[in-house]
C-alpha positions as CSV (number, residue, x, y, z in Angstrom):
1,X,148.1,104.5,159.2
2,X,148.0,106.8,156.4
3,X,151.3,106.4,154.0
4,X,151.7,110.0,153.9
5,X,151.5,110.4,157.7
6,X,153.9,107.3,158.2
7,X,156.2,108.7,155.2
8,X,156.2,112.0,157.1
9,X,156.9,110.4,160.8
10,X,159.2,107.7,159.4
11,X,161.4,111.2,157.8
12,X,161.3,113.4,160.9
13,X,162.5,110.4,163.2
14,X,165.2,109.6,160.9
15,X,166.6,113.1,160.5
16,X,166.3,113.6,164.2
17,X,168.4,110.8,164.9
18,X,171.1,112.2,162.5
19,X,170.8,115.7,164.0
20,X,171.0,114.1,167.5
21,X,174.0,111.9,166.7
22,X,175.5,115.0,165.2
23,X,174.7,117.2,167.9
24,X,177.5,115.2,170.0
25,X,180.3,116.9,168.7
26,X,178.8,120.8,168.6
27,X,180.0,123.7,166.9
28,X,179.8,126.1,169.1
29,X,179.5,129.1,166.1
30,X,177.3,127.2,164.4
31,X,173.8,126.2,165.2
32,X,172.3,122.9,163.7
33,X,168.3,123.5,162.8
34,X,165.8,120.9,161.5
35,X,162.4,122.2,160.2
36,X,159.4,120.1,159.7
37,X,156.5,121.4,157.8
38,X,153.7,118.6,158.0
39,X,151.6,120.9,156.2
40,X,154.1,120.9,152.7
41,X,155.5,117.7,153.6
42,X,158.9,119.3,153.6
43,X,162.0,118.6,155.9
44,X,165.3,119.7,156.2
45,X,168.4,120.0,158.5
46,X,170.9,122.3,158.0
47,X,173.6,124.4,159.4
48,X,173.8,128.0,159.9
49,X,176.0,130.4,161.6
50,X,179.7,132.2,161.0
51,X,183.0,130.4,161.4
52,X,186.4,132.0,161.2
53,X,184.8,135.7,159.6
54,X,182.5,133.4,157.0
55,X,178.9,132.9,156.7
56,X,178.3,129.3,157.5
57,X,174.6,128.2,155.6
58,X,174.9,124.4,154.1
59,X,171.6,121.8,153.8
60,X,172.5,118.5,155.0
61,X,169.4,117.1,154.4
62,X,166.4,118.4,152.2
63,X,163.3,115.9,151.6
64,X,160.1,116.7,150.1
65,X,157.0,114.1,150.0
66,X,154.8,114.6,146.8
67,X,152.5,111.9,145.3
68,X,153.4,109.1,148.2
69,X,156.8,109.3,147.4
70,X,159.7,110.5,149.5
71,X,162.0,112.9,147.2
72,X,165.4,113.3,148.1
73,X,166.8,116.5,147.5
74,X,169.8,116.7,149.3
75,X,171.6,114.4,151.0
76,X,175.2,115.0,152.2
77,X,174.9,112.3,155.0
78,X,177.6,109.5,155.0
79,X,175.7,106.3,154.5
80,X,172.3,108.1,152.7
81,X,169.1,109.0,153.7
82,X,167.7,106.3,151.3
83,X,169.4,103.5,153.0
84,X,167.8,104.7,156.2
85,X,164.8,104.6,154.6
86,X,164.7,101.1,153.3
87,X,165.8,100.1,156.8
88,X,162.6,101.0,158.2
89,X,160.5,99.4,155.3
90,X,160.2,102.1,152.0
91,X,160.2,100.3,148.8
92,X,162.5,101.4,146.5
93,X,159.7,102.2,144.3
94,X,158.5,105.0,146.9
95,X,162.0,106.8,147.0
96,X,162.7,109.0,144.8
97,X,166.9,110.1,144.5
98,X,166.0,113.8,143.2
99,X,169.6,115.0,143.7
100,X,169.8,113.1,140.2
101,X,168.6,114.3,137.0
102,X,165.9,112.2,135.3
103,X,167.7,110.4,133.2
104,X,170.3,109.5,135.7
105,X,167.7,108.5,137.8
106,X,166.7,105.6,135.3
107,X,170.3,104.3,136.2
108,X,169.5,103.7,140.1
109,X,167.6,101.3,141.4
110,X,164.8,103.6,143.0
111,X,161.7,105.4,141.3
112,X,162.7,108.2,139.0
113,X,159.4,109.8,139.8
């Protein structure tokens, strides 16, 4: 199979998972939404609705895939996104903690880009 095609099923099965677990305890003012754009490569789940007279609109997840590597954007699950990822068999070298700046990056143990 095509890395970029596995990279992009690989993302959208982990993130419906997390949206699924998630959805077990609901909000009932605020709606959970994933997007998937195969065409971009881009993913995200976030939240979105009004609680207690306030807007509600926070990204739980935000990944982009760009030159066969999966860049993480944001990530406010518990364990991380990259952890999942290595689970199911991505190198380090093909995960990309973008929530860092560059020269943080350097410090981790994945690819800085």
């Amino acid at each position: 199979m095509d890395k970029l095609i596995h990279y992009q099923n690989l993302v959208k099965q982990i993130l419906t998972e997390y949206e699924r677990i998630s959805s077990q305890v609901p909000d009932p003012d605020i709606d959970e939404v994933l997007m998937f754009d195969d065409q971009r490569s881009q993913y995200l789940w976030f939240n979105i609705g009004w609680k207690d007279w306030r807007r509600v609109n926070a990204i739980s997840v935000y990944i982009r895939i760009k030159n066969e590597k999966i860049y993480i954007e944001e990530d406010w699950t518990e364990e991380g996104i990259a952890n999942e990822l290595l689970r199911k068999g991505v190198t380090k070298e093909d995960i990309v903690l973008a929530f860092h700046d560059p020269e943080t990056r350097k410090l981790t143990e994945f690819a800085v880009a």
